[in-house]
N, C-alpha and C positions, 0 to 999 in steps of 0.2 A: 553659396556654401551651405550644404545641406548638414546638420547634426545627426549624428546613426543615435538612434534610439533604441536602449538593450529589450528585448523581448520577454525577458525572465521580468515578472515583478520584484518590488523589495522584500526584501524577508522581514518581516515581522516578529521578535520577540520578546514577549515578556517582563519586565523587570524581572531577574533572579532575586537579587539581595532581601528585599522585603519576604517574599515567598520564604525564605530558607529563613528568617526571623522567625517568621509564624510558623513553621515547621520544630525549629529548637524550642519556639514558648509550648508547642503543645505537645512537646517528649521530655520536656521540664516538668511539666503540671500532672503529668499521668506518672514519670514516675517519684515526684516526692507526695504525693497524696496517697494518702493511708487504701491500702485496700479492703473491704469487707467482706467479710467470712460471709461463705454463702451458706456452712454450714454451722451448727453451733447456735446458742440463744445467751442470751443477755441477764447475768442474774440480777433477781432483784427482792426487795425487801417490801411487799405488799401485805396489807393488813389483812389479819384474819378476820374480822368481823365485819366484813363490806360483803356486798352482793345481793341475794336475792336469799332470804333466810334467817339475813343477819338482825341484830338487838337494834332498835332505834336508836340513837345518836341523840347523846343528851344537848341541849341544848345551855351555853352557857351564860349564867347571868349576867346583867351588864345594871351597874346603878348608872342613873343618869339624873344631872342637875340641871335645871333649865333655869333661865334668868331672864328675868321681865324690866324692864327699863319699868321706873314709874318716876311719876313728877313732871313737871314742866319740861325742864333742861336731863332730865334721867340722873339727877341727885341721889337719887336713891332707888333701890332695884327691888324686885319680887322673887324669891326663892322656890323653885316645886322642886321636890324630892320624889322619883322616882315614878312621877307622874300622879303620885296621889297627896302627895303631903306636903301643904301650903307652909313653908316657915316667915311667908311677910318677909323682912329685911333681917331677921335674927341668923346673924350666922354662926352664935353661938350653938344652938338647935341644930342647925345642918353637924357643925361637929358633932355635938350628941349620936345624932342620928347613924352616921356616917365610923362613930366608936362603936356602936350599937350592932351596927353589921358586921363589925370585924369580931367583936367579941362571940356572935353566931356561931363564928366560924368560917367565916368569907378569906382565901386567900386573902394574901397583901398582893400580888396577881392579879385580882381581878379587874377587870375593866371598869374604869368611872369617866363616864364621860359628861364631858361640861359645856352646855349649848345655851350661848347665847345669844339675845334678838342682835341684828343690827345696830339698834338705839343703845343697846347696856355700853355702861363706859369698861375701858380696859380694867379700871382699879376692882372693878367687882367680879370678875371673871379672876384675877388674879387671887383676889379672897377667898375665893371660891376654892380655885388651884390650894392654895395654903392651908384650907379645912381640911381636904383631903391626905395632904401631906401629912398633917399633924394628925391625922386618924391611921398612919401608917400604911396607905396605899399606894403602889409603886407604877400601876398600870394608869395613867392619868390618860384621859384622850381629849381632842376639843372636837364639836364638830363645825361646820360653816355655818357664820350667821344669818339667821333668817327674816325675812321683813318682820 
């Protein structure tokens, strides 16, 4: 008993379903996506005094407090103001110092930032934060402590 074997191959096609998927996602996304003007520009609000011309750019001042762990255990800490002025452990002085600037004329604004080592304990960093408060400055910053 011999089997006829048909001469035409199979026909072969495609999944439709999927294809017709990806066809509706990509006439979904072209047309809910905004089109842009290819003509027309973008307004904007750019400073006058930039470029090639302009007045130097003041720079603004920043006090900064640094605190030195001192003693055995860092019992007690070291104050520099501003980088030049030793106040030892008085933080009565840093207030001073720090009423002294505002009274200049330094915003309440301005930047103070309060850097301390590694070793300095929380409470003297916090003191520190508190002189400043009570000198009426609102911009307090900390930065990362360093060995």
């Amino acid at each position: 008993m011999r089997i006829k074997r048909s001469k035409e191959p199979a026909k072969m096609q495609p999944p439709m379903t999927p294809m017709i998927d990806c066809v509706f996602n990509l006439l979904m996304f072209f047309l809910l996506t905004p089109t842009v003007m290819s003509e027309g520009y973008l307004t904007t609000n750019l400073p006058k005094t930039s470029g090639p011309g302009s007045a130097p750019t003041v720079e603004q001042v920043r006090i900064k407090i640094e605190l030195f762990d001192e003693g055995t255990k860092g019992e007690d800490v070291s104050i520099v103001f501003n980088e030049v002025q030793s106040f030892g452990s008085n933080f009565d002085m840093l207030r001073a110092a720090l009423e002294e600037k505002r009274a200049q004329g330094l915003a309440a604004d301005m930047p103070v930032l309060i850097s301390p080592t590694m070793a300095t304990r929380h409470k003297w960093v916090v003191k520190a934060f508190d002189m400043a408060v009570v000198a009426r400055f609102t911009n307090i910053q900390f930065s990362v402590p360093y060995e």
